[in-house]
N, C-alpha and C positions, 0 to 999 in steps of 0.2 A: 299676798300676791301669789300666783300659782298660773301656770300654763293654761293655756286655753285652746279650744281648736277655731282656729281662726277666730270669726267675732263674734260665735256663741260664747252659751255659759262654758264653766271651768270645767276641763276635765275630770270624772269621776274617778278619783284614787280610791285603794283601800290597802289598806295596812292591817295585816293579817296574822295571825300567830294560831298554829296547830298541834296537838299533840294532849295528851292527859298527864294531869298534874298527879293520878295515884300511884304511877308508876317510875319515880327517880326520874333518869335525864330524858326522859319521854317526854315529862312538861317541856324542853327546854321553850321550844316556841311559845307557846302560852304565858311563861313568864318571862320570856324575850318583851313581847309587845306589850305584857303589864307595864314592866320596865321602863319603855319605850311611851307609854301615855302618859306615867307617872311625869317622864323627864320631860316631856315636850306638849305645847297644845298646837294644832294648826287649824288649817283655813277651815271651813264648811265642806267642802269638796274632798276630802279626805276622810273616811270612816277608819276606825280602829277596831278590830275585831280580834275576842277572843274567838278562834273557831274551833278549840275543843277537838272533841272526835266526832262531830258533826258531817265528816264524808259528804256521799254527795248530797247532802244540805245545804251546803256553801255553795251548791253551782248559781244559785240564784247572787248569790253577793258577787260570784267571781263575774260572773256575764255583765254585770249593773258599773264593773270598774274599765275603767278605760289602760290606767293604768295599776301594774299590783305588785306589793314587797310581800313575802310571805317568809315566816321566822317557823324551822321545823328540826326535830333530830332527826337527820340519817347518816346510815350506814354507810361511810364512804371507807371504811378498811382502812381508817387512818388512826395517828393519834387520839384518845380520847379528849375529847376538848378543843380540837383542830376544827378552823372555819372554814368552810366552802362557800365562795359564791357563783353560782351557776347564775345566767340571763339568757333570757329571749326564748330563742327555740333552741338551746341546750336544754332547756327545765325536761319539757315532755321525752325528752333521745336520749335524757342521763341515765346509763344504766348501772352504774357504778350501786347505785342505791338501790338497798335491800327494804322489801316492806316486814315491817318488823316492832309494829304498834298494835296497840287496841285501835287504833284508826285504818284497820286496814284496808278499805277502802284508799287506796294512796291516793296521794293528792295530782298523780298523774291522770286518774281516773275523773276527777275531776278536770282538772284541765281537757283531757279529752272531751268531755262531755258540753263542756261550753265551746268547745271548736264546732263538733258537732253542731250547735244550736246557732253559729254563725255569728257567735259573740266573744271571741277569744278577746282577751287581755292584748293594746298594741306594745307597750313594754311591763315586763315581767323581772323579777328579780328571786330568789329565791338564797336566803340566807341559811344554810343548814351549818349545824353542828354533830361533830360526832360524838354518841355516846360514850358512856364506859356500863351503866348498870341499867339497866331496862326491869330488871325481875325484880325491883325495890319496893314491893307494892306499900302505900304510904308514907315512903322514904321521899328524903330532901332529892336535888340536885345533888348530883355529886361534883366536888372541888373542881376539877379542870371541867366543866362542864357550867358551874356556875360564874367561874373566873372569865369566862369568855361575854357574859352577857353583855358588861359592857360597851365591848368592841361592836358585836355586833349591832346593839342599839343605836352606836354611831355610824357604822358603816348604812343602816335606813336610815339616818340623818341625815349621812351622807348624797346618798341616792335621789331621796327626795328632793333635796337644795338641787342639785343637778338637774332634775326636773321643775323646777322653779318654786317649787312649795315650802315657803316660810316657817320653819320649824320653831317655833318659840321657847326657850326656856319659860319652865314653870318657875314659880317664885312661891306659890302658897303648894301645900298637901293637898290631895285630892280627900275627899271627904262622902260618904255618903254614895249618893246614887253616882255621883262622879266619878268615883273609883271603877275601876273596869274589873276588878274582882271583890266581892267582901263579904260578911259573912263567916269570916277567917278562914277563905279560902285564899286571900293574895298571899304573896311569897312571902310577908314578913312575918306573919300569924301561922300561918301554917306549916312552913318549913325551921319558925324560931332560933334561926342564926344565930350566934354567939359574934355580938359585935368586937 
């Protein structure tokens, strides 16, 4: 089930995750929404996107969503591993936040770019996490950084239920082309965690 705009089709969601996996808590969005697909399936109307440092790439997926969650590390001057959620039109006015990625194209510049084009996002969410190590080139997530995914994976769980999108527990492994990262690039191959 999932919102709809009146008695058209379903709202176009996207659930999105940015940032590079080579550089420490840089991935955190990108293995935020791994996380986040692994744990959950939904409707059709909902895309999952790894968006990488893809910049403004993404303005075509941001404009195609009606409504969007988006998993990113920034720089909010806080604890490392402290969650921020920003919404609506605090995302583009938030200036607390340093750009400070191989994506540096920020994701504000995006957002810009799709207002521009008459196609802004009607609600918006934006889950960030604060670093602690950015210069880890190769390195895992770091500990308060990884300890936070799952909060946040819940709090898009969150969000989406609020907006009516049936979030399913998984019950089998994602496998194959399923998998939203592989190639041993998802978090459990590549970062090799000590269970």
């Amino acid at each position: 089930m999932s919102v709809t705009s009146g008695d058209t089709a379903p709202r176009k969601v996207l659930v999105l995750g940015i940032g590079n996996i080579l550089w420490g808590d840089e991935g955190f969005g990108v293995r935020a929404v791994e996380m986040f697909h692994r744990a959950y399936s939904v409707p059709d109307n909902v895309t999952i996107l790894d968006g990488g440092t893809q910049g403004l790439y993404l303005v075509h997926f941001v404009t195609d969503a009606d409504d969007l969650v988006v998993f990113d590390a920034i720089d909010y001057g806080l604890e490392p591993g402290a969650m921020k959620v920003v919404r609506d039109g605090e995302v583009p006015k938030f200036t607390g936040a340093k750009k400070m990625s191989l994506h540096q194209t920020g994701f504000q510049e995006v957002l810009s770019a799709a207002d521009l084009m008459g196609h802004y996002p009607e609600r918006l969410v934006l889950i960030g996490c604060q670093p602690l190590d950015l210069e880890n080139w190769g390195g895992a997530l770091t500990e308060p950084v990884f300890q936070v995914l799952e909060q946040a994976v819940e709090t898009a769980r969150r969000v989406l239920e609020a907006w009516g999108i049936v979030c399913t527990p998984r019950t089998e492994p994602l496998l194959g082309d399923a998998a939203l990262l592989s190639n041993d690039i998802d978090m459990d191959r590549y970062e090799r965690r000590a269970s």
